[in-house]
N, C-alpha and C positions, 0 to 999 in steps of 0.2 A: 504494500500500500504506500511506502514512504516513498519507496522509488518511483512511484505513478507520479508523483507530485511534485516531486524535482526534476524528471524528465517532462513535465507540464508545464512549470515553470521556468525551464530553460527553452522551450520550446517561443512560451511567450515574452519572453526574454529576445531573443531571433527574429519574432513577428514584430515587436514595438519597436526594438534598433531598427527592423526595416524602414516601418510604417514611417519612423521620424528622421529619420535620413535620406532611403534610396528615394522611395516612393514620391518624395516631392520632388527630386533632380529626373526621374526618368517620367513622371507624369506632370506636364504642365496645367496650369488651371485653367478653368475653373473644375471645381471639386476634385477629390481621390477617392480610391478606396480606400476603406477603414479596415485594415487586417485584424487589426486587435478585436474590431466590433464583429466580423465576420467568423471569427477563432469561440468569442466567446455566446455568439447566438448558434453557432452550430451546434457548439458543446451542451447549452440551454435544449439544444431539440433531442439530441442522443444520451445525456445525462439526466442525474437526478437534479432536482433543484439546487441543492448545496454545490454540487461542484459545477454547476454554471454557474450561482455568484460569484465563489472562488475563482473561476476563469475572468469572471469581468473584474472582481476585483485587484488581483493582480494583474493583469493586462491594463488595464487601467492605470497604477498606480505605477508599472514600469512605462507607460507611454507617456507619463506627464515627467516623469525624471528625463526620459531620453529628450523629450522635444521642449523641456526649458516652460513649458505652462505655471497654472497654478496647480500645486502638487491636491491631487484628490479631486479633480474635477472632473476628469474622464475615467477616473473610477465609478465615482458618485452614479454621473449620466450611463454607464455600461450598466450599472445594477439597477438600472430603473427600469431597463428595457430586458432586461431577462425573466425576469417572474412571467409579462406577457410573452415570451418565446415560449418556454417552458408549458405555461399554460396551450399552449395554442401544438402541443406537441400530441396531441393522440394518437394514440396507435393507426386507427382509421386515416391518418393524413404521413404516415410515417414513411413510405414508398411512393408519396408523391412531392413533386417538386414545387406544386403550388402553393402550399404555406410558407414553406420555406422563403422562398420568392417574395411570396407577399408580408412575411412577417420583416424580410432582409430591408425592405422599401418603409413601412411603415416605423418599422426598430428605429432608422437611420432620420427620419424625421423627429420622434419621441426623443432621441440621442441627443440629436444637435439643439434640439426646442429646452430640454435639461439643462446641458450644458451653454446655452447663452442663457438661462436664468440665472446661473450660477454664475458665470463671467458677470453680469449686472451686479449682482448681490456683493462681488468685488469691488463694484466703482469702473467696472471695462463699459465703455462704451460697445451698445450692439445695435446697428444696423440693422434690424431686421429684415424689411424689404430684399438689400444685398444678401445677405446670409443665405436667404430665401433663395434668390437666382444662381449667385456663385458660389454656395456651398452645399445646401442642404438638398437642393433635386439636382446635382450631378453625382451627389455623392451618393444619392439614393441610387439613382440608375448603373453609378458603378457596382455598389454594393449588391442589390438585386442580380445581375450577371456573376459578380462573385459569388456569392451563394447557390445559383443553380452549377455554376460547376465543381463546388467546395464540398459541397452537401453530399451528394452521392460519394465521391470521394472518402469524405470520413465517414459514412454510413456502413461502407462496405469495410473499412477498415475498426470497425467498431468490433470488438468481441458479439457474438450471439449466444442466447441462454439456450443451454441443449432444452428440447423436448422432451418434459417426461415421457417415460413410456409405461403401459399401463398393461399388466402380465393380463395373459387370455386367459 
């Protein structure tokens, strides 16, 4: 179990130095993909509750050290949109790509709407209009394509619980 969560954590570790580093130099704006937010809404539809918090909260809280923000803002705003991933994970939508899709679009607005309350609540000036056009619907429409190719991916790499079997 220990080692599940330091190789989870280095893992998110790798996705945040990307997210605040390459990601901006190899994608011009407006918007990006959010790796962290995609890492830990996946994790939100394949895990239990607790370790999708755990996933937004340190993805989070390494994303705001790598990229120099306010430290706990994009933690804050990842655990606000995971309880609805989570929710929104039944087994009945589990083999299909359409929640996923629509929770990745819908997350990524809840996300960035969180975090410029939170920037406010700092004294940051927010745009909102701009936000609206140059961050929050490219980033959705990145995110949404990231997540339909992300998802299957780690679905298929997820462990499966064997089938009981029930003696004749």
């Amino acid at each position: 179990m220990r080692r599940r969560w330091v190789r989870a954590v280095g893992a998110l570790g790798i996705i945040a130095l990307l997210q605040a580093t390459w990601i901006p130099m190899w994608i011009p704006e407006p918007g990006r993909p959010n790796l962290v937010f995609l890492a830990a809404m996946t994790a939100a539809f394949l895990a239990p509750l607790g370790e999708g918090l755990g996933w937004a909260l340190a993805g989070g809280l390494l994303l705001d050290l790598f990229s120099g923000g306010p430290m706990g803002h994009s933690a804050l705003a990842l655990m606000a949109v995971v309880p609805l991933a989570h929710g929104m994970s039944r087994p009945v939508f589990r083999g299909r790509l359409v929640m996923p899709g629509l929770m990745a679009a819908v997350g990524t607005f809840l996300m960035e709407g969180v975090r410029g309350i939170l920037l406010m609540a700092l004294q940051y000036p927010v745009d909102w209009d701009l936000a609206f056009r140059q961050v929050m619907l490219p980033e959705a429409l990145w995110n949404t394509a990231g997540m339909l190719v992300l998802y299957p991916a780690f679905r298929a790499l997820r462990p499966r619980p064997e089938r009981p079997t029930f003696p004749s």
